[in-house]
C-alpha positions as CSV (number, residue, x, y, z in Angstrom):
1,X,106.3,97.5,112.1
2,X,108.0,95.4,109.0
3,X,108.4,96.5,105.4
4,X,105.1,94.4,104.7
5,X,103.1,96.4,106.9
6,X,104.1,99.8,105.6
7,X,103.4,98.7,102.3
8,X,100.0,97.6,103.3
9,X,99.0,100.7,105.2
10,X,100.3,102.4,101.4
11,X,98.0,100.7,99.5
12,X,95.3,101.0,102.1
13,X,96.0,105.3,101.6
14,X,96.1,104.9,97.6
15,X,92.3,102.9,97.6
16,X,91.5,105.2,99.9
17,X,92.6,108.1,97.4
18,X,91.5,106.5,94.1
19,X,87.8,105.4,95.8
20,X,87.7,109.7,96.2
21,X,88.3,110.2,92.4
22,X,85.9,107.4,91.4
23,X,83.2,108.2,93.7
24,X,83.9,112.1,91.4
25,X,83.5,110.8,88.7
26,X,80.3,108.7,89.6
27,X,78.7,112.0,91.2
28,X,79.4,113.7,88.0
29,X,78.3,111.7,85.6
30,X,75.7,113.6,84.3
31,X,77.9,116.8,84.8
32,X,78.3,118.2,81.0
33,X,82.0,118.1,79.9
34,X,83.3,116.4,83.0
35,X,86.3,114.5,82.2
36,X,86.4,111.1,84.0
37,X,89.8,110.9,86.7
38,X,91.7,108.2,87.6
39,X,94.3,107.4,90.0
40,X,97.3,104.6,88.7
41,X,98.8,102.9,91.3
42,X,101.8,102.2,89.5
43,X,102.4,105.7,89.6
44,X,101.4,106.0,92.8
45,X,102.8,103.6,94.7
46,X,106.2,103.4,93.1
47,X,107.3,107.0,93.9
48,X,106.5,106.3,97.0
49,X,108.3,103.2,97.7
50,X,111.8,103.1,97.1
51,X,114.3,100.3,97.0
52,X,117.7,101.1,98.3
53,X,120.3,98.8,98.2
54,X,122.7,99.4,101.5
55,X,125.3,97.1,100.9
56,X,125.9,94.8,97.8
57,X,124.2,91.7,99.4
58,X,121.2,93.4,101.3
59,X,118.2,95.4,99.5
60,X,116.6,97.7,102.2
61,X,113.6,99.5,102.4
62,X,113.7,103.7,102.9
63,X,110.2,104.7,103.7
64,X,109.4,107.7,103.0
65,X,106.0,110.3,103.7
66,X,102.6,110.0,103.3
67,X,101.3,108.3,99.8
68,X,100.0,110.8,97.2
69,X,99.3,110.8,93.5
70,X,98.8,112.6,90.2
71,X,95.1,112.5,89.5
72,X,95.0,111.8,85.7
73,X,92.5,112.8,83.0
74,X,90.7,109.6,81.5
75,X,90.9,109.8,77.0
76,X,87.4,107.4,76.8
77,X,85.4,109.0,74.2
78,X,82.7,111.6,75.1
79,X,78.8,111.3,74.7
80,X,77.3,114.3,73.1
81,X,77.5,116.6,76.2
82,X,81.3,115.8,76.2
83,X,81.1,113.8,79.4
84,X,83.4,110.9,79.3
85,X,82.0,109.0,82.3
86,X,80.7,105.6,81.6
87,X,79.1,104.8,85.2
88,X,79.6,101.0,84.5
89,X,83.0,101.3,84.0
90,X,83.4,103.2,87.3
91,X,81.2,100.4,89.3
92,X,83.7,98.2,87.8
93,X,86.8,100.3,88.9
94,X,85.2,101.5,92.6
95,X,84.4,97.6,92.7
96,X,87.9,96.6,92.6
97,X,89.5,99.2,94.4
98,X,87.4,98.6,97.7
99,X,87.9,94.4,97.4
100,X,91.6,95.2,97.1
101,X,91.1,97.8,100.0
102,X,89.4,94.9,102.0
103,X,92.1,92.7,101.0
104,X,95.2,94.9,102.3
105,X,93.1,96.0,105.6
106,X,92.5,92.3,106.4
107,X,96.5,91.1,105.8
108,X,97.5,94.2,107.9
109,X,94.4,93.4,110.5
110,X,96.2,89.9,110.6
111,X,99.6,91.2,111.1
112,X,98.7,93.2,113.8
113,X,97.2,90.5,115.9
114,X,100.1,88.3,115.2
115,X,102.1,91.2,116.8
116,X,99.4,90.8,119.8
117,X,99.7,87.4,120.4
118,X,104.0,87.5,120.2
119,X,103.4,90.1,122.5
120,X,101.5,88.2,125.3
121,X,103.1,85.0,125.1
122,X,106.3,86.7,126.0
């Protein structure tokens, strides 16, 4: 596979992980002094891929294992149970997450049958 298709099949793995924390923080919601979660795919994404350069004109890609992430501790304020979960603020997050989910599973869906297609007309 290309470098665009790894990093697809990444992002597909961190929604996958962040939709997990949301859909925590959703079930809790009405847990007293639950602490809303979040995953930043800054953070988890760019540990994960790494940009080496090989030879002064030529930036490569070194891929390495699976994706993971440091689940972090949201600091919204807390209702009077000290609950920080505001559930439309998670609809909003789990809302995003799965269209960009959806969008990276479609471009590597895509990719895949333009493999396909090379393949057979060969």
């Amino acid at each position: 596979m290309d470098k665009g298709a790894i990093i697809l099949e990444r992002i597909v793995q961190a929604a996958n992980i962040r939709q997990k924390v949301i859909s925590s923080n959703i079930a809790n919601s009405d847990t007293p002094g639950y602490k809303a979660k979040d995953v930043k795919f800054n953070n988890l994404l760019g540990k994960e891929m790494k940009l080496a350069a090989t030879d002064t004109k030529h930036i490569g890609f070194r891929k390495s294992g699976e994706v993971s992430g440091r689940t972090e501790v949201e600091d919204n304020p807390s209702w009077e149970d000290r609950n920080n979960v505001e559930l439309d603020v998670e609809v909003a997050k789990m809302t995003e997450n799965s269209l960009l989910h959806d969008a990276a599973v479609t471009i590597l869906s895509s990719k895949i049958r333009m493999y396909k297609n090379a393949m057979r007309t060969k």
